[in-house]
ZADO-1210 file (C-alpha; in nm, 4 decimals, padded with zeros to 6 digits):
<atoms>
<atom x="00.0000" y="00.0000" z="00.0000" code="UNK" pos="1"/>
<atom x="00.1455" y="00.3274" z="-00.0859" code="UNK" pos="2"/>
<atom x="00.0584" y="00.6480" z="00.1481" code="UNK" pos="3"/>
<atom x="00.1258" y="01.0028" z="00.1883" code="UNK" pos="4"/>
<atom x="00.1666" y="01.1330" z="00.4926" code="UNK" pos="5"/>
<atom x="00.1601" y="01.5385" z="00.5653" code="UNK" pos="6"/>
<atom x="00.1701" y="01.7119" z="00.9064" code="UNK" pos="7"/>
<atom x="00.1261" y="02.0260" z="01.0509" code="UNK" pos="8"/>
<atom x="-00.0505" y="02.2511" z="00.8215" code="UNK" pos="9"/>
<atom x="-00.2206" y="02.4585" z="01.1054" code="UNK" pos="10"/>
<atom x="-00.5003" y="02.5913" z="00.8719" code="UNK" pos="11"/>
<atom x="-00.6159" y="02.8990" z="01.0530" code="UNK" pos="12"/>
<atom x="-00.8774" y="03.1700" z="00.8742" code="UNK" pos="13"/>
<atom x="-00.6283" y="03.3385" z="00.6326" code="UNK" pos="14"/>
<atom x="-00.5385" y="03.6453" z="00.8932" code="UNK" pos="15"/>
<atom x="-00.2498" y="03.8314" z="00.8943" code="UNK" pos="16"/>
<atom x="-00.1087" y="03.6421" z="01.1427" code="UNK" pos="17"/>
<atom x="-00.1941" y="03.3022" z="01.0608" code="UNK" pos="18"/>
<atom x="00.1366" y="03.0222" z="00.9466" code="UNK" pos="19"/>
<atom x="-00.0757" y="02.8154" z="00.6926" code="UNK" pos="20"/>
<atom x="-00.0298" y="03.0505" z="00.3945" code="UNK" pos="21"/>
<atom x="-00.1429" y="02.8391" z="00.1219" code="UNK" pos="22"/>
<atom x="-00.4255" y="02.9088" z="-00.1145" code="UNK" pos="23"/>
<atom x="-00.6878" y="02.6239" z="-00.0962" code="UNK" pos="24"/>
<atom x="-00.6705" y="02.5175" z="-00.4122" code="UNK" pos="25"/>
<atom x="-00.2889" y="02.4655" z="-00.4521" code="UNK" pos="26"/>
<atom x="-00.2438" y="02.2962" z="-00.1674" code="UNK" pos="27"/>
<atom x="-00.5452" y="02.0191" z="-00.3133" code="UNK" pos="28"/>
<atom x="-00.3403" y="02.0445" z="-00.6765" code="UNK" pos="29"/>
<atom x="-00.0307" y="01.9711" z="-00.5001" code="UNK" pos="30"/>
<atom x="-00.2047" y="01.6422" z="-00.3003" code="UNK" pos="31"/>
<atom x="-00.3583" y="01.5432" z="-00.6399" code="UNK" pos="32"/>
<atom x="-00.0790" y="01.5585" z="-00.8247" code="UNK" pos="33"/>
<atom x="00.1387" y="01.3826" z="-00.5592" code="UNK" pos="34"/>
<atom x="-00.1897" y="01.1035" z="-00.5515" code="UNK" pos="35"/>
<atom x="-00.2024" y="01.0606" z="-00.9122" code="UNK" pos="36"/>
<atom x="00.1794" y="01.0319" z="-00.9836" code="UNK" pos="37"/>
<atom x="00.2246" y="00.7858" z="-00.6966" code="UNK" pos="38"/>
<atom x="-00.0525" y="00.6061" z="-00.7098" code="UNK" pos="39"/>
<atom x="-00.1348" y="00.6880" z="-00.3372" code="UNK" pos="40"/>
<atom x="-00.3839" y="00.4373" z="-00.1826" code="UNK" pos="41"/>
<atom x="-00.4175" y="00.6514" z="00.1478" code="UNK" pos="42"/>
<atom x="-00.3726" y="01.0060" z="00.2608" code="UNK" pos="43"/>
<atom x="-00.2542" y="01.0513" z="00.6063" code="UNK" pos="44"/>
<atom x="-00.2491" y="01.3776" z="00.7915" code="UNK" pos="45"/>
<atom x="-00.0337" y="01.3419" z="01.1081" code="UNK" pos="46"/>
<atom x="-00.1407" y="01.5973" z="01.3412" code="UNK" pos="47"/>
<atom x="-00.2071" y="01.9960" z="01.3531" code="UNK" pos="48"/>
<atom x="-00.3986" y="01.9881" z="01.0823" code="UNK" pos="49"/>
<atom x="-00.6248" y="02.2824" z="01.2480" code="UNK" pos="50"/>
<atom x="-00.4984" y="02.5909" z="01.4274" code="UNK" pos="51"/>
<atom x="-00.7743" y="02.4968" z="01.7135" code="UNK" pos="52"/>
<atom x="-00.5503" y="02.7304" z="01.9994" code="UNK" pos="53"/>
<atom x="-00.6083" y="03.0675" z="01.8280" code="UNK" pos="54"/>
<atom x="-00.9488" y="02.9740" z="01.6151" code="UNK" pos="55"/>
<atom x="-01.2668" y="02.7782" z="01.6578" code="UNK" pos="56"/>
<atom x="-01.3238" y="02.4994" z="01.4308" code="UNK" pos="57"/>
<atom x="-01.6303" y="02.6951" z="01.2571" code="UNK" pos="58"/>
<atom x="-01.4422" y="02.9743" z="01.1931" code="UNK" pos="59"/>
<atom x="-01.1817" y="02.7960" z="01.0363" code="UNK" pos="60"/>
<atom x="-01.4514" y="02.5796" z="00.8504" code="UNK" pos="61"/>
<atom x="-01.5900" y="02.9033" z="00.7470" code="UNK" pos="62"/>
<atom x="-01.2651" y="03.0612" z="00.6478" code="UNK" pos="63"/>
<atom x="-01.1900" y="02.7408" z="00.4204" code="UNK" pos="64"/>
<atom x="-01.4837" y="02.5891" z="00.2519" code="UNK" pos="65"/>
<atom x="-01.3359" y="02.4807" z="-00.0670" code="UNK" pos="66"/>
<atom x="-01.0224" y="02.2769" z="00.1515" code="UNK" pos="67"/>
<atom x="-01.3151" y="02.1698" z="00.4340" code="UNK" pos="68"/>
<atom x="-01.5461" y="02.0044" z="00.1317" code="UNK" pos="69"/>
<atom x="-01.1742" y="01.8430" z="-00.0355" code="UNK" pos="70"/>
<atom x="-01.1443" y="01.6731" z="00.3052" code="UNK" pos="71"/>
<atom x="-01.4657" y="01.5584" z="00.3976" code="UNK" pos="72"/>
<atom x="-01.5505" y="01.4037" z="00.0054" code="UNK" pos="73"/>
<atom x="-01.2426" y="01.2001" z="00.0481" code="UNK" pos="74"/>
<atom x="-01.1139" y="00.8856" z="00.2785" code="UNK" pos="75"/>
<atom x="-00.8360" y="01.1031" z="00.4525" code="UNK" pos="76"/>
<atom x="-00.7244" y="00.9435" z="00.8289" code="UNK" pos="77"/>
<atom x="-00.6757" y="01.2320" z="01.0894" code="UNK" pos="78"/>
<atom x="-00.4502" y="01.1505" z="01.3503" code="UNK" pos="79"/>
<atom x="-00.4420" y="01.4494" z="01.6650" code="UNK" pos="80"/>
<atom x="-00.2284" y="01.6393" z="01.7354" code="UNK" pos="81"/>
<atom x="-00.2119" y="01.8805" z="02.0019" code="UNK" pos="82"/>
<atom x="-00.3295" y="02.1820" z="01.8413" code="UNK" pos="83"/>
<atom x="-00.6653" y="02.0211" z="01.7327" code="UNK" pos="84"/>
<atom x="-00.6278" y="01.7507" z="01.9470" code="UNK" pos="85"/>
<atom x="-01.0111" y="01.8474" z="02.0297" code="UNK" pos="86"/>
<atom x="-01.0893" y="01.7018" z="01.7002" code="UNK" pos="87"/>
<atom x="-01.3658" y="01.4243" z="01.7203" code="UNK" pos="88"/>
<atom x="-01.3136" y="01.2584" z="01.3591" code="UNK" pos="89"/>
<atom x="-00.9459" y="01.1815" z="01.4314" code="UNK" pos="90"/>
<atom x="-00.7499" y="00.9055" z="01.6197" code="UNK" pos="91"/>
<atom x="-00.4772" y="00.9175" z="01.8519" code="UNK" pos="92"/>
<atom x="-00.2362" y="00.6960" z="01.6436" code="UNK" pos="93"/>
<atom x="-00.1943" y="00.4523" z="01.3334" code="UNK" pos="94"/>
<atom x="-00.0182" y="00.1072" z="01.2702" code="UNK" pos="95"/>
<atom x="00.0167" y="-00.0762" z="01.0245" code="UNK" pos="96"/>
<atom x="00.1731" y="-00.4441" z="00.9815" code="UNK" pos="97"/>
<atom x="00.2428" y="-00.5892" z="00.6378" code="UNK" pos="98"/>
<atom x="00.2753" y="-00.9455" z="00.4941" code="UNK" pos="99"/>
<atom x="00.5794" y="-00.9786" z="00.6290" code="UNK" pos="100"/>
<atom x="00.4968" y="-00.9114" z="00.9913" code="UNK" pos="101"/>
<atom x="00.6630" y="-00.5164" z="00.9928" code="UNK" pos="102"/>
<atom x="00.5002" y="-00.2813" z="01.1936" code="UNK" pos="103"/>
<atom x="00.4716" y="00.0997" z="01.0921" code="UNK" pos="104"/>
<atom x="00.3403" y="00.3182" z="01.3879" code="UNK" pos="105"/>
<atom x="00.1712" y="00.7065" z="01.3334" code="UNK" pos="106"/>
<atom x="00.1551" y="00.9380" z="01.6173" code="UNK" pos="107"/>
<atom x="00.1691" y="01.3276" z="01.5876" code="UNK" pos="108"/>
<atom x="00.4880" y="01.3478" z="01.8762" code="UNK" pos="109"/>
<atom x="00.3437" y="01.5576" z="02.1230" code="UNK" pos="110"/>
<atom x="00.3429" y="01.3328" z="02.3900" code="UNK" pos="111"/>
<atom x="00.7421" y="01.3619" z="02.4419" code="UNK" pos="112"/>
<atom x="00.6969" y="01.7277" z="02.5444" code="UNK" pos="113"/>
<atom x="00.6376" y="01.7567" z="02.9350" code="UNK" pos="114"/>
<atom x="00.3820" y="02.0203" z="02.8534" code="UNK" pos="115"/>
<atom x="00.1896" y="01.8119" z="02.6025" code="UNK" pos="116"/>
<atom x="00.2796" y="01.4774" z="02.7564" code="UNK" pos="117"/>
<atom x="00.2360" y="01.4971" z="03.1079" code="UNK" pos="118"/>
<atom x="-00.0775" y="01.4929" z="03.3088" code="UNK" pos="119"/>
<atom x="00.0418" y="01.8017" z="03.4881" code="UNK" pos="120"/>
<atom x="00.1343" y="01.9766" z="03.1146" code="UNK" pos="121"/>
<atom x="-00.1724" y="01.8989" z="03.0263" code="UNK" pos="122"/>
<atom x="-00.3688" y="02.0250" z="03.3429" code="UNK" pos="123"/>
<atom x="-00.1716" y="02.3328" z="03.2915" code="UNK" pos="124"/>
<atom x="-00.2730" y="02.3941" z="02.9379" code="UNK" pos="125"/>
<atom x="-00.5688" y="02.3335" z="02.9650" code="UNK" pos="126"/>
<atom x="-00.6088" y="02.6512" z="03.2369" code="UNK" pos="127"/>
<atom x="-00.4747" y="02.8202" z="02.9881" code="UNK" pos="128"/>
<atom x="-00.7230" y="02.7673" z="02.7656" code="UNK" pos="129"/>
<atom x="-00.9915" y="02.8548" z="03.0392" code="UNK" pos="130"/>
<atom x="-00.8146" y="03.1464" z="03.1144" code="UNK" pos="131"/>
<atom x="-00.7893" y="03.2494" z="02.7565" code="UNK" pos="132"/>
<atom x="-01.1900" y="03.2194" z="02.7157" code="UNK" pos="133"/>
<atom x="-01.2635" y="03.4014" z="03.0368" code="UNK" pos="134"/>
<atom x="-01.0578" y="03.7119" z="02.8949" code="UNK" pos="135"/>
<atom x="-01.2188" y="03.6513" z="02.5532" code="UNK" pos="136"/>
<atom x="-01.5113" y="03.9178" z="02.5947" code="UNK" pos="137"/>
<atom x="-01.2213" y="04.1650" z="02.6089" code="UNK" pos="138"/>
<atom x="-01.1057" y="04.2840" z="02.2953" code="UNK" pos="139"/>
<atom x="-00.8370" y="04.4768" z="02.4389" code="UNK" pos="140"/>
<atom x="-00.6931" y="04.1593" z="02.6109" code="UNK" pos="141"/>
<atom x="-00.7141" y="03.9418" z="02.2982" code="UNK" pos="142"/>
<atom x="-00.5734" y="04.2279" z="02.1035" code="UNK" pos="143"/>
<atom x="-00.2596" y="04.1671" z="02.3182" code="UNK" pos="144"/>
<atom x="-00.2614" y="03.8210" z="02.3098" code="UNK" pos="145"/>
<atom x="-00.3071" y="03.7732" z="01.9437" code="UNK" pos="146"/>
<atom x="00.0199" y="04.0664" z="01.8891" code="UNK" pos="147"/>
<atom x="00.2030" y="03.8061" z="02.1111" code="UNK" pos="148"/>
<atom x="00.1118" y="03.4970" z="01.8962" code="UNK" pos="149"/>
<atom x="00.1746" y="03.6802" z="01.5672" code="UNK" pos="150"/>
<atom x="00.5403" y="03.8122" z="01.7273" code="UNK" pos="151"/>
<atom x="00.6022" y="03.4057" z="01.8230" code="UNK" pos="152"/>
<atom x="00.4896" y="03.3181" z="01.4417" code="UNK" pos="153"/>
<atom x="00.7395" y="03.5419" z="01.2774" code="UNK" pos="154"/>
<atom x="01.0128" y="03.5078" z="01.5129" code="UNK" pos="155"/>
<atom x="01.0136" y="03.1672" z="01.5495" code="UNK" pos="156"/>
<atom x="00.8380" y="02.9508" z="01.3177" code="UNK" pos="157"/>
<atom x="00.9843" y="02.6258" z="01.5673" code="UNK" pos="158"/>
<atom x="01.0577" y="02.6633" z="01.8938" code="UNK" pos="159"/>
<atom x="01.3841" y="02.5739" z="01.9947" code="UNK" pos="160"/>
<atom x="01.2834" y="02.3761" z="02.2448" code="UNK" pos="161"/>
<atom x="01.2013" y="02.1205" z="01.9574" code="UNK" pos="162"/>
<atom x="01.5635" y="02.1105" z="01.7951" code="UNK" pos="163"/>
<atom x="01.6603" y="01.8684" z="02.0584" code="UNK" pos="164"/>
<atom x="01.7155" y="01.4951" z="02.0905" code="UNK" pos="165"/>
<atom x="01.4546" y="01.4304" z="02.3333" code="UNK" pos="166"/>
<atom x="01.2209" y="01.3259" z="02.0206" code="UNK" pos="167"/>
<atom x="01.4634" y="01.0836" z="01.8645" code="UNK" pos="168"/>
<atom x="01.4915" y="00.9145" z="02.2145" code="UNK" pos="169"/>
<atom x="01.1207" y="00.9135" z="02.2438" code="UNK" pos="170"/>
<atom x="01.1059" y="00.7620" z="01.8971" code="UNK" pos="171"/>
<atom x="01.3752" y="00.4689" z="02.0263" code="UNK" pos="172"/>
<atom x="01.1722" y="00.3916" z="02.2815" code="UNK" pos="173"/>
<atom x="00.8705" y="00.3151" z="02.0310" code="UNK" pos="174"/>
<atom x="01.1073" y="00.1133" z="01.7801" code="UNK" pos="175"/>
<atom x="01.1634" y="-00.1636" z="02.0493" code="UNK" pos="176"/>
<atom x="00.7745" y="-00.2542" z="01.9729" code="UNK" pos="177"/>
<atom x="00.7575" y="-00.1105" z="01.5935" code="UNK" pos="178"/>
<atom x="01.0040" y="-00.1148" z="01.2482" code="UNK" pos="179"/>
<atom x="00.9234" y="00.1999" z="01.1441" code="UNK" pos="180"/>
<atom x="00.7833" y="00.4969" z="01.3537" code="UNK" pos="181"/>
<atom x="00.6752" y="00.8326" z="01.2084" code="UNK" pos="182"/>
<atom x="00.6351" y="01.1712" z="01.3600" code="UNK" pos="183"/>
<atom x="00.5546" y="01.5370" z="01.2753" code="UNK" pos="184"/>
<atom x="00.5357" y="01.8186" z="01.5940" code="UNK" pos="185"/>
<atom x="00.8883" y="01.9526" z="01.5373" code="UNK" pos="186"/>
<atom x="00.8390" y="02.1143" z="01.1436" code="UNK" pos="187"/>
<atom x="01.1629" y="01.9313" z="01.0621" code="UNK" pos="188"/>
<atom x="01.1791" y="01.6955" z="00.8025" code="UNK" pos="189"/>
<atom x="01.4288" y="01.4022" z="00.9036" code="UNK" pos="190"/>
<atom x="01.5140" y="01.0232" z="00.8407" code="UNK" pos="191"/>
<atom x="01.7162" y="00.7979" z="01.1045" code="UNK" pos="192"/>
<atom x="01.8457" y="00.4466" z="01.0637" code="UNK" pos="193"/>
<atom x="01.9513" y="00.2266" z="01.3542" code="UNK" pos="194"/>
<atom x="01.9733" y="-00.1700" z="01.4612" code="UNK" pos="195"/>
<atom x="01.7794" y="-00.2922" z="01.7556" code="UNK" pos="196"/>
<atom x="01.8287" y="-00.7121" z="01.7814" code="UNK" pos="197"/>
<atom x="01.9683" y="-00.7436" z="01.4256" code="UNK" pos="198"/>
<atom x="01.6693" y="-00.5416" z="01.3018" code="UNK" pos="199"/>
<atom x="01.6980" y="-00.2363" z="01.0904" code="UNK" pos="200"/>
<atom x="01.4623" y="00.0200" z="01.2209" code="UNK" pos="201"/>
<atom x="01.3505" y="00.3687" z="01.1234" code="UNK" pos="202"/>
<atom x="01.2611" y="00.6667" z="01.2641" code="UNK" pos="203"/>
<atom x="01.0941" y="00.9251" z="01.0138" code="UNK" pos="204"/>
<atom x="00.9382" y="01.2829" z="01.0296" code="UNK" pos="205"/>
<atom x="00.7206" y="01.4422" z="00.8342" code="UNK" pos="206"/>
<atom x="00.7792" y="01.7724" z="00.8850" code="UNK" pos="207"/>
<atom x="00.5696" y="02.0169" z="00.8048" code="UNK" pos="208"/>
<atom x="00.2920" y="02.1789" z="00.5292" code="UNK" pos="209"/>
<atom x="00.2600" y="02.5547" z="00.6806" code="UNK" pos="210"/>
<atom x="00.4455" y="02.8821" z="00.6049" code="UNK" pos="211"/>
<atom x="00.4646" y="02.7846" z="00.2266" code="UNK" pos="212"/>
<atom x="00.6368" y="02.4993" z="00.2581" code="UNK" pos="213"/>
<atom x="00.4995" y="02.1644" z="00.1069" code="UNK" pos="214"/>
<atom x="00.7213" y="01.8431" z="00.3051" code="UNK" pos="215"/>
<atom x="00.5835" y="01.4922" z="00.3948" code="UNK" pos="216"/>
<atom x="00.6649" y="01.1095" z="00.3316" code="UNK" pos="217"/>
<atom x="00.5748" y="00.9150" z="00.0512" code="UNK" pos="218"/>
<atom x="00.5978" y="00.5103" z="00.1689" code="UNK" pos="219"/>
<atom x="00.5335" y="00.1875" z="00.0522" code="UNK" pos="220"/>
<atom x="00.4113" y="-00.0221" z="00.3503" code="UNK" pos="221"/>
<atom x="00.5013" y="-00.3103" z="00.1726" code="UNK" pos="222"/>
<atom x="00.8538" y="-00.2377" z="00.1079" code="UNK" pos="223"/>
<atom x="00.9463" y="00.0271" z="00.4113" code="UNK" pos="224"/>
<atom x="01.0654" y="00.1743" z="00.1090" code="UNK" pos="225"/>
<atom x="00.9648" y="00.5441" z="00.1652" code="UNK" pos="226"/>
<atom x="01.0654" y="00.8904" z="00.0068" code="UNK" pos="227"/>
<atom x="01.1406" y="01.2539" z="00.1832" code="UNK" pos="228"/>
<atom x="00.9080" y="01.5354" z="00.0070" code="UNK" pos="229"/>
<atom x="01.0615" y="01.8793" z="00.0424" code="UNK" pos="230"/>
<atom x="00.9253" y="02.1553" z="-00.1707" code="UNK" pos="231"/>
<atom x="00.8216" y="02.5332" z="-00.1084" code="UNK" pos="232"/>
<atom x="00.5194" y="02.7060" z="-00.2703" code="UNK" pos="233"/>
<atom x="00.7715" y="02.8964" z="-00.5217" code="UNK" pos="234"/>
<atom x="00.9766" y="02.6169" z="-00.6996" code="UNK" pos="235"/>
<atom x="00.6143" y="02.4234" z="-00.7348" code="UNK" pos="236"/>
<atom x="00.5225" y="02.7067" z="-00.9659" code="UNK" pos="237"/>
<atom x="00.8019" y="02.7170" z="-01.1348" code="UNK" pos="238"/>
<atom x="00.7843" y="02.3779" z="-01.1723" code="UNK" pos="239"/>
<atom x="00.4414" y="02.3945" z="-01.3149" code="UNK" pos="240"/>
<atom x="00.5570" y="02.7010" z="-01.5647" code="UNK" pos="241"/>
<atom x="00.7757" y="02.4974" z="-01.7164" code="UNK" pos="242"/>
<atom x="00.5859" y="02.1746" z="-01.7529" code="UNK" pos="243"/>
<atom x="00.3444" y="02.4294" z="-01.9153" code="UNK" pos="244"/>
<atom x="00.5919" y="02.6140" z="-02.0967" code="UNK" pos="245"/>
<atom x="00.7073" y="02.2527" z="-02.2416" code="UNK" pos="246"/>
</atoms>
């Protein structure tokens, strides 16, 4: 079975502060295309799909009707992550074994942050987000706090605090049980190779669709056979112009 797996688009409603930046329609060429040449059997999207922290799921519905209909007419598999993690039509995590008894595990990646992971990250966020609605009648306070989100966004696209090897250990720990194990939460694309009882595993991630930028994994469960996608909005145009040009 051949899939595509993308990550982290956080589609927001279009502001000027958002990091999706993608018109709807290019982004659904771009999965077509990739579909059609590749003969994709399933489309996988591995986490942060939504923007849920700063935006509602109606509004973003609202703010994206032509990429809500594209995803709802077709057999996609939503896997949470924890920026829509509130999401009701995804799952926590995929696996996969093939024929030959190989076992591909999907999780978003969240859970190796303390904040994310933790019961006591979690309780913490989610004051938060209590906090955050109680203020929400004030649009002098969420004035402020949407200047500080759009200063984080252009400052730091990913956090620091993700560049670190505490997600490749987390990802060792998961290839004792699995051959191949896939992540996204960091935005960086990246492939590992390593032996665990004469076994060759892998550890992959997906990196990420926001900010222009178009990367994922193309893989043949069959095979483990798998391919990095790393493209930007720009060079697929050009790309286009000269297949049209041709």
């Amino acid at each position: 079975m051949n899939i595509l797996i993308l990550s982290d688009l956080h589609i927001d409603t279009c502001d000027n502060f958002g990091t999706f930046q993608w018109d709807e329609m290019e982004l659904i060429m771009q999965i077509e295309g990739i579909r059609d040449t590749f003969n994709v059997d399933k489309v996988i999207f591995n986490g942060d799909i939504f923007e849920m922290q700063k935006y509602t799921y109606d509004e973003i519905k609202k703010a994206n009707p032509i990429l809500m209909r594209y995803f709802s007419d077709n057999n996609f598999i939503f896997i949470k992550g924890n920026h829509d993690i509130v999401c009701d039509f995804s799952v926590e995590h995929l696996q996969f074994t093939n024929s030959h008894g190989q076992s591909i595990y999907i999780e978003h990646g969240h859970n190796a942050d303390w904040f994310n992971g933790s019961r006591l990250g979690r309780a913490i966020g989610k004051f938060g987000i209590s906090l955050l609605k109680k203020v929400s009648h004030s649009r002098y306070l969420m004035d402020i706090y949407f200047k500080i989100v759009a200063f984080e966004d252009q400052i730091n696209h990913i956090p620091k605090s993700y560049n670190t090897i505490k997600y490749l250990s987390y990802a060792l720990k998961l290839l004792k049980e699995h051959d191949m194990v896939i992540l996204s939460h960091t935005h960086k694309l990246e492939s590992h190779h390593t032996y665990y009882l004469n076994k060759k595993k892998r550890y992959l991630n997906s990196g990420s669709c926001s900010l222009g930028r178009f990367q994922g994994i193309l893989m043949d469960t069959e095979t483990l056979k798998y391919e990095l996608i790393k493209e930007t909005k720009e060079s697929i145009k050009n790309s286009r112009q000269m297949a049209y040009a041709i």
